[in-house]
MDAnalysis code that builds the backbone (N, CA, C; Angstrom):
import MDAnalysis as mda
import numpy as np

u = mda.Universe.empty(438, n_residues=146, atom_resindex=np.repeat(np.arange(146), 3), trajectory=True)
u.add_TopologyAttr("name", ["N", "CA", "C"] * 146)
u.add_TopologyAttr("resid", np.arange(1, 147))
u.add_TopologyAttr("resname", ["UNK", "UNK", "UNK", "UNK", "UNK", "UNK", "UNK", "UNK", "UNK", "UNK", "UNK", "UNK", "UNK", "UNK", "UNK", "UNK", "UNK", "UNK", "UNK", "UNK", "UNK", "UNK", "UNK", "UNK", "UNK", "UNK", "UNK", "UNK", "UNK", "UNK", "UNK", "UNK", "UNK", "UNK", "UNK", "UNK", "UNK", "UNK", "UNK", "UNK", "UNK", "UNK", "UNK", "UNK", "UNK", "UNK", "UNK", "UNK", "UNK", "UNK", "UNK", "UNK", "UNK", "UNK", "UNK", "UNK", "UNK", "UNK", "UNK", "UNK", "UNK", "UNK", "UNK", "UNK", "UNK", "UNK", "UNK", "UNK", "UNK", "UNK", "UNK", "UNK", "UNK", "UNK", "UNK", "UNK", "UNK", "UNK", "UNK", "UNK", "UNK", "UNK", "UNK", "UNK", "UNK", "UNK", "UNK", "UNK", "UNK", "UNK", "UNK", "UNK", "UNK", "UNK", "UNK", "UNK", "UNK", "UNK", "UNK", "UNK", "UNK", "UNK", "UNK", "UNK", "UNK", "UNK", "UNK", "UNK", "UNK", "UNK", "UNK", "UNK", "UNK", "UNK", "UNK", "UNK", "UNK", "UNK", "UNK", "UNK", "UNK", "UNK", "UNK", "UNK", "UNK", "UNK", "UNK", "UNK", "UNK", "UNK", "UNK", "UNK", "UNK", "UNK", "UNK", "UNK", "UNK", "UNK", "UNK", "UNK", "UNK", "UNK", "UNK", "UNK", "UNK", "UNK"])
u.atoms.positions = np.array([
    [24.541, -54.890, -12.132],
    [24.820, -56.230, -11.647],
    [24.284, -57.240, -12.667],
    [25.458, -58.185, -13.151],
    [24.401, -59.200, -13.908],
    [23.916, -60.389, -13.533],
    [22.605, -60.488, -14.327],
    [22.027, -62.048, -13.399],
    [22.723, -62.879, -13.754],
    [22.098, -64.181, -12.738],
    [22.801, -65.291, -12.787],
    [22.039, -66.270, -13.666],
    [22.771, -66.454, -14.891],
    [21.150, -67.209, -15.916],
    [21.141, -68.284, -15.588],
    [22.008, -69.086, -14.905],
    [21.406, -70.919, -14.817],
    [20.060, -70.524, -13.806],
    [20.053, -69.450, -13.037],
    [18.896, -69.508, -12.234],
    [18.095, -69.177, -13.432],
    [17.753, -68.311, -14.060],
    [16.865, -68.108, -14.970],
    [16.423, -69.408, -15.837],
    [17.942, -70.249, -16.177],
    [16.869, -71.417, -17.243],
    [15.904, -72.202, -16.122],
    [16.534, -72.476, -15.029],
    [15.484, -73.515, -14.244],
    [14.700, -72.594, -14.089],
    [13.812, -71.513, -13.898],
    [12.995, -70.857, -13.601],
    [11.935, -70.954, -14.892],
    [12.721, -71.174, -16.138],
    [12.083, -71.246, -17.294],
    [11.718, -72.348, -17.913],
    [11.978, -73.730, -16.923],
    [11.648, -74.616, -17.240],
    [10.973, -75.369, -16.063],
    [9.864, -74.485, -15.508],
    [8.644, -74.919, -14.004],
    [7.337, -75.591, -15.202],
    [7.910, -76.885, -14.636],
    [6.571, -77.526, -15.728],
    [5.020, -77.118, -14.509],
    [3.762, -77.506, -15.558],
    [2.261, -77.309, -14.791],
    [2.432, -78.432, -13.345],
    [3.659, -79.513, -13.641],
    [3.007, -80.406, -12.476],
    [3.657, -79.887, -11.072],
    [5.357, -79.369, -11.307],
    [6.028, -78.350, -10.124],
    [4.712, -77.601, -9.970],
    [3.981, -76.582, -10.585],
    [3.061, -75.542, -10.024],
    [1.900, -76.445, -9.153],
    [1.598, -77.657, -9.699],
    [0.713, -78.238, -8.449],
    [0.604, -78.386, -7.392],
    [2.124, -79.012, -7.840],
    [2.889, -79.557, -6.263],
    [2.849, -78.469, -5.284],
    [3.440, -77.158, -5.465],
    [3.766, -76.237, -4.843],
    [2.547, -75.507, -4.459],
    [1.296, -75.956, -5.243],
    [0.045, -75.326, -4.653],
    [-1.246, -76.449, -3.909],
    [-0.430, -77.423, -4.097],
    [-1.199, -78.815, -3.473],
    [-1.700, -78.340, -2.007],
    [-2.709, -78.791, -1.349],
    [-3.021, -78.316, -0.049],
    [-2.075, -78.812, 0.756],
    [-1.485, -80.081, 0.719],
    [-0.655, -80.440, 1.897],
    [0.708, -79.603, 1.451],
    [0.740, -79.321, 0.340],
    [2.343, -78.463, 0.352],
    [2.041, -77.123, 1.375],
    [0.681, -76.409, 1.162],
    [0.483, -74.982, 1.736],
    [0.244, -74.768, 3.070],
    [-0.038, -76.057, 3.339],
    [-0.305, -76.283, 5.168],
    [0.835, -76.289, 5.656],
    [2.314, -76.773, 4.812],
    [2.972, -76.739, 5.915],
    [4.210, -75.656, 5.735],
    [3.511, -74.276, 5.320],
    [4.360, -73.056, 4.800],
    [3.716, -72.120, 5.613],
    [4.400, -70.814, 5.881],
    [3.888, -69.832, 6.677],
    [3.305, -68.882, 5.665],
    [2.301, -68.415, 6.448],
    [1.776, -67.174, 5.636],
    [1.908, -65.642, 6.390],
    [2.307, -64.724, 5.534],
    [2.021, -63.644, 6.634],
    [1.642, -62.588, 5.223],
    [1.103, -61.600, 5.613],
    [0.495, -60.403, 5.151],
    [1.903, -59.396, 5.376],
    [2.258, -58.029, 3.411],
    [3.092, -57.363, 3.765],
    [2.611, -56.497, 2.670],
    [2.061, -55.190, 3.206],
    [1.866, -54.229, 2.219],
    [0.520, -54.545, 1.270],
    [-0.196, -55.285, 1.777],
    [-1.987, -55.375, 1.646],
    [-1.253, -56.585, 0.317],
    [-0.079, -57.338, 0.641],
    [0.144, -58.648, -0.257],
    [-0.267, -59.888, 0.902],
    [-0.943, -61.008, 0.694],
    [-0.464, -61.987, 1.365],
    [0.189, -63.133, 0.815],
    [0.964, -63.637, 1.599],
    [2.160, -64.022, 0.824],
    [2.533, -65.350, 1.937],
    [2.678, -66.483, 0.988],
    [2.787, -68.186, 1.777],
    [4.274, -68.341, 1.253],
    [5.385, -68.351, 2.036],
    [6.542, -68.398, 1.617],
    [7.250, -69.889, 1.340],
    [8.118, -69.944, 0.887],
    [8.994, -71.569, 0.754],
    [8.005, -72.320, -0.142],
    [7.434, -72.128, -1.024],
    [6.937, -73.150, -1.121],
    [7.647, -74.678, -1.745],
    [9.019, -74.419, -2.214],
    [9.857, -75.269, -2.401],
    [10.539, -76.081, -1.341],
    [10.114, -75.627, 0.070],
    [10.734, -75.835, 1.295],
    [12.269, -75.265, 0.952],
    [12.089, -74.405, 0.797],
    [13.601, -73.167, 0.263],
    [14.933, -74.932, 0.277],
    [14.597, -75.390, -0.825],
    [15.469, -75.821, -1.497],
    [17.003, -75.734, -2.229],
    [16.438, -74.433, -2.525],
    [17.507, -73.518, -3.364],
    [17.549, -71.942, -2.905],
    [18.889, -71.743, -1.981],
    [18.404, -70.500, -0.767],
    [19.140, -69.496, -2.040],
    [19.410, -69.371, -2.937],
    [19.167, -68.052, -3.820],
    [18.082, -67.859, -4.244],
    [17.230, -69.006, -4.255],
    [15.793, -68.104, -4.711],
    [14.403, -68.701, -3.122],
    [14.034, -67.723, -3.558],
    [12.201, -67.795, -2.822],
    [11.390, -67.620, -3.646],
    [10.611, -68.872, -3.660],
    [9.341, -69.396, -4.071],
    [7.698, -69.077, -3.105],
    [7.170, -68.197, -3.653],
    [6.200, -67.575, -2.578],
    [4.899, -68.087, -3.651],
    [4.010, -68.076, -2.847],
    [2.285, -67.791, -3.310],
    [1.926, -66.073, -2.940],
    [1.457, -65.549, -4.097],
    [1.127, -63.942, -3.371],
    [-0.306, -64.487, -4.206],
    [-0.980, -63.370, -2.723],
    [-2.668, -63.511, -3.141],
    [-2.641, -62.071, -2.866],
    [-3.566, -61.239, -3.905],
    [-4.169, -59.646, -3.827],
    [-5.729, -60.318, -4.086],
    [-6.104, -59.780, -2.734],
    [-7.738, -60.298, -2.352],
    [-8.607, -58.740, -2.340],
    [-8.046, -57.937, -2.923],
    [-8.913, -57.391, -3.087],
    [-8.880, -55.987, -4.033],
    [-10.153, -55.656, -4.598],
    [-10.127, -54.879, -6.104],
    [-8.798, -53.397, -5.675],
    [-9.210, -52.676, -6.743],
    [-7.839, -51.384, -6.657],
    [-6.458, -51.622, -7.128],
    [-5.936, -51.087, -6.690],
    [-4.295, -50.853, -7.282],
    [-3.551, -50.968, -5.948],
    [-2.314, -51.719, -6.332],
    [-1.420, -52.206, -5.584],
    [-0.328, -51.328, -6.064],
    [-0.045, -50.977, -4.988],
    [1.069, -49.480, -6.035],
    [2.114, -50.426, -6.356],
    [2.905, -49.930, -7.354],
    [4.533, -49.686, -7.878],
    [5.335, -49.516, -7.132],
    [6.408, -51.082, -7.330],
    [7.302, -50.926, -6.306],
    [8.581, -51.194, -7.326],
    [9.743, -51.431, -6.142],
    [11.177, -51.924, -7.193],
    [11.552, -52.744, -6.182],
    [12.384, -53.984, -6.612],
    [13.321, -54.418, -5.564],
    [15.106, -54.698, -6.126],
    [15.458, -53.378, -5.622],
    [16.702, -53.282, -6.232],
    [18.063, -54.331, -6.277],
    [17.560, -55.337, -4.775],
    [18.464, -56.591, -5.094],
    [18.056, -57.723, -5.789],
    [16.982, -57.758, -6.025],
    [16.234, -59.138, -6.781],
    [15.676, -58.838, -7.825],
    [15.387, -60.398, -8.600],
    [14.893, -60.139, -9.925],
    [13.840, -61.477, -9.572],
    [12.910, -60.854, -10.574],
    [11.403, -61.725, -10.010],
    [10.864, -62.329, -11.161],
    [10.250, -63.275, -10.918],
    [9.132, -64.067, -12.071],
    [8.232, -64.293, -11.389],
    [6.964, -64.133, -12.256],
    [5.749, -64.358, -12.095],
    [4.986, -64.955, -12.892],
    [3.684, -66.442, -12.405],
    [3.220, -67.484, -12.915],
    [1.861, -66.966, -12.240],
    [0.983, -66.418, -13.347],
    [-0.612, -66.646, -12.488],
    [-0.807, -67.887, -12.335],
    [-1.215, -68.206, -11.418],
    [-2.439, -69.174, -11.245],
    [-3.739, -68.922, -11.184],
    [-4.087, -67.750, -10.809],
    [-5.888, -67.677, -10.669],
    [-5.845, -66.038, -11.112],
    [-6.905, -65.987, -11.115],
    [-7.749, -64.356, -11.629],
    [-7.276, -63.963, -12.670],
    [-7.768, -62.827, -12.653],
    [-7.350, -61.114, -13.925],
    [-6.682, -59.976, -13.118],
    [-5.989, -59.808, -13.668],
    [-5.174, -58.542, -13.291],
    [-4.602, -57.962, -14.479],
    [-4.528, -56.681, -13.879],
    [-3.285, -55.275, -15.110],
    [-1.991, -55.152, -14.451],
    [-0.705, -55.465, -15.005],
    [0.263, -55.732, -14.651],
    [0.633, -54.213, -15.305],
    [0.972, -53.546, -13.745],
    [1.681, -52.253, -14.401],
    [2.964, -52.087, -14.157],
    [3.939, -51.522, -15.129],
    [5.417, -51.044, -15.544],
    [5.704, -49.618, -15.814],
    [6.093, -48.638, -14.688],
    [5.951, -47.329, -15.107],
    [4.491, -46.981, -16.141],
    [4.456, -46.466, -16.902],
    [3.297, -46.203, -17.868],
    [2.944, -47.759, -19.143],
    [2.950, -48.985, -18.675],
    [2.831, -49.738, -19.643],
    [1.913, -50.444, -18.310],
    [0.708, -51.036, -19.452],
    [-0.201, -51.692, -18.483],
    [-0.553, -53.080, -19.451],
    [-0.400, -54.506, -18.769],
    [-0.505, -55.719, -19.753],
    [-1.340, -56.642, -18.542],
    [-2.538, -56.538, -19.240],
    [-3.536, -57.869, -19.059],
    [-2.950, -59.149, -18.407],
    [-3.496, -59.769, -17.412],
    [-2.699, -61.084, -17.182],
    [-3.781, -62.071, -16.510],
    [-4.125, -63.560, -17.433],
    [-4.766, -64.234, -16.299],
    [-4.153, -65.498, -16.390],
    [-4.607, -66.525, -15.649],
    [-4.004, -67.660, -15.308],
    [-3.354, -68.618, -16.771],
    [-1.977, -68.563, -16.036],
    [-0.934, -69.037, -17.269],
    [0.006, -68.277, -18.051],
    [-0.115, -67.352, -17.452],
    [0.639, -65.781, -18.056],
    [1.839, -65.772, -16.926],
    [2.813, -65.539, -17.617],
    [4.529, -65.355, -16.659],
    [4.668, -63.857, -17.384],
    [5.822, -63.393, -16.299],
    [6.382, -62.209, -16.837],
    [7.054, -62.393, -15.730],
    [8.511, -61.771, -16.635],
    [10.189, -61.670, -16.122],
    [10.269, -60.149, -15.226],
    [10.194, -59.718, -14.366],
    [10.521, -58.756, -13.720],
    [12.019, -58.356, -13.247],
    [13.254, -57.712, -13.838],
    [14.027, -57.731, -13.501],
    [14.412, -56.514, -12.415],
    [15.371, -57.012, -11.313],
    [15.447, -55.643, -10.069],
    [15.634, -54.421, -11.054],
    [15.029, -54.181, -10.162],
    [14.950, -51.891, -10.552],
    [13.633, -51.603, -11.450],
    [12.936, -52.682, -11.624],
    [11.934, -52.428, -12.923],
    [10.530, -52.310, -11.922],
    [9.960, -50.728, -12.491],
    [8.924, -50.649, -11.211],
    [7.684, -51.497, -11.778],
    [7.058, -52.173, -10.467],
    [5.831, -53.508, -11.380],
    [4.875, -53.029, -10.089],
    [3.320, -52.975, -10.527],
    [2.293, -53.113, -9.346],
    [1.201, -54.049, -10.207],
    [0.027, -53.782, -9.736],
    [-0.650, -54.312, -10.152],
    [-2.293, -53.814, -9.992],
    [-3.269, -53.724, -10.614],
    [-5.039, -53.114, -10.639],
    [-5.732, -54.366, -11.137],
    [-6.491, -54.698, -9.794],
    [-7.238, -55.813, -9.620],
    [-9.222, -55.472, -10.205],
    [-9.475, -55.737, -11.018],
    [-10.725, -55.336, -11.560],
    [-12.060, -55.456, -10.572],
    [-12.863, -54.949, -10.302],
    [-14.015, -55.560, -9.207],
    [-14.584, -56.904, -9.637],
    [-14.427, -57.422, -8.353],
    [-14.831, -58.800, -8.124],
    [-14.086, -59.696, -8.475],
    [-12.812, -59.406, -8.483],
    [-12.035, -60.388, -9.016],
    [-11.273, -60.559, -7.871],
    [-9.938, -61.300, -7.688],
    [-8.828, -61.796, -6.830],
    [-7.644, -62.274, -7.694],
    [-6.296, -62.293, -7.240],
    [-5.542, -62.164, -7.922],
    [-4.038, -63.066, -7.492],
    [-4.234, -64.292, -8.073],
    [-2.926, -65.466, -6.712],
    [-1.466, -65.692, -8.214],
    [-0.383, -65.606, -7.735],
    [0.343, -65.579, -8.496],
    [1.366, -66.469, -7.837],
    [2.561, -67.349, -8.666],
    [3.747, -67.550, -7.808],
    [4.927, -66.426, -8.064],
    [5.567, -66.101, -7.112],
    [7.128, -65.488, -7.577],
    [8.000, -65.815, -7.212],
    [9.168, -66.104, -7.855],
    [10.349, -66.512, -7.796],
    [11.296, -65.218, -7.454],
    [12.118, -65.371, -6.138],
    [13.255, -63.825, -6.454],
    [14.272, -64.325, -6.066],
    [15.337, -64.003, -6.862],
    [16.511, -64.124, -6.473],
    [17.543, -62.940, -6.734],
    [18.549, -62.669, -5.961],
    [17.973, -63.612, -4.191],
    [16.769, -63.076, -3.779],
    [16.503, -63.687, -2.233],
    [14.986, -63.587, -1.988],
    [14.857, -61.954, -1.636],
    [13.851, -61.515, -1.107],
    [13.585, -60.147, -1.353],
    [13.524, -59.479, 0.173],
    [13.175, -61.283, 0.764],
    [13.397, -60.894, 2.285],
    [14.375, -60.901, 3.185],
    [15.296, -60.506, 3.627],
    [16.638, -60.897, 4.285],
    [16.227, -61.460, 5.612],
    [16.989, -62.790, 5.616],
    [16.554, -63.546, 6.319],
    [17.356, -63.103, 7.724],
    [18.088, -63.038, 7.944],
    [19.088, -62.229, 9.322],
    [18.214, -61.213, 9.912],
    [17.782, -60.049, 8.797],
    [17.420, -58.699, 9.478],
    [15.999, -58.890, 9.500],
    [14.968, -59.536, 8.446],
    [13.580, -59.183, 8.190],
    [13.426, -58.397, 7.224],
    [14.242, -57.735, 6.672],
    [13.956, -56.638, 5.968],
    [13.413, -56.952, 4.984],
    [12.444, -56.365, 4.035],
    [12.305, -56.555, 2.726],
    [12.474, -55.483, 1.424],
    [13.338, -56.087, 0.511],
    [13.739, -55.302, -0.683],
    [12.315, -54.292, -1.170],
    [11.434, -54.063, -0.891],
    [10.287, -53.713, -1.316],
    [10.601, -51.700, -1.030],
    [10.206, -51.150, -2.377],
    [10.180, -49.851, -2.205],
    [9.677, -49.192, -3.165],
    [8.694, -48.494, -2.360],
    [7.488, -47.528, -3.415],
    [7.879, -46.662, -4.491],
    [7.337, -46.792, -5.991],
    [8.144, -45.690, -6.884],
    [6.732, -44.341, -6.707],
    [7.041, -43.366, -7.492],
    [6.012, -42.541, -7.772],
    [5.169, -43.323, -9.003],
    [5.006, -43.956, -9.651],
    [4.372, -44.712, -10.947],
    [3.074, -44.883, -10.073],
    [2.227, -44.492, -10.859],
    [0.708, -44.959, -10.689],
    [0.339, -45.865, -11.261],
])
């Protein structure tokens, strides 16, 4: 399937002051949060503006490994905002702290190993979103990758 790149250039052009906005306290108060797979995750933060993509806050609050997943209908970006983390890809492992993006495209297995004492808040962009809004379901599915 090929992507759709006008979504990709606006995705590639989220200046620092969009990331404020979208992490401003009054933006996060008025977004839901729910917990999925030891992720917690504040959805809309665009007030789903643009319903091909979802704009989430994911927080990993705590040390270990977040296994390897895929989401075979979506393709994802990711913007730290806070902590250290190891961004893992099948057998490739890349350092990441606040200000670091990486392009995740569907089918590409990504987790993540949170160092002790650290925490780990990122934004992601998926399009389309990962959650189906009709059923609940979410594109989310475990690979064997450690």
């Amino acid at each position: 399937m090929e992507r759709d790149s006008s979504v990709y250039e606006e995705w590639y052009q989220i200046s620092e002051e969009m990331v404020a906005t979208w992490l401003s306290p009054e933006n996060l108060e008025q977004r839901n949060t729910r917990s999925f797979q030891g992720f917690e995750i504040t959805d809309s933060l665009d007030g789903r503006t643009n319903p091909q993509v979802e704009i989430s806050l994911v927080r990993l609050l705590k040390e270990g490994q977040y296994p390897q997943h895929v989401h075979y209908k979506s393709d994802a970006y990711f913007i730290v905002t806070d902590g250290n983390a190891v961004f893992m890809s099948g057998n490739d492992r890349i350092d990441m702290k606040k200000g670091d993006r990486v392009d995740v495209p569907r089918g590409k297995p990504h987790g993540f190993e949170i160092p002790a004492g650290e925490t780990f808040q990122f934004i992601s962009l998926q399009s389309p979103p990962i959650k189906d809004e009709e059923t609940g379901e979410e594109d989310f599915h475990l690979t064997n990758h450690v």
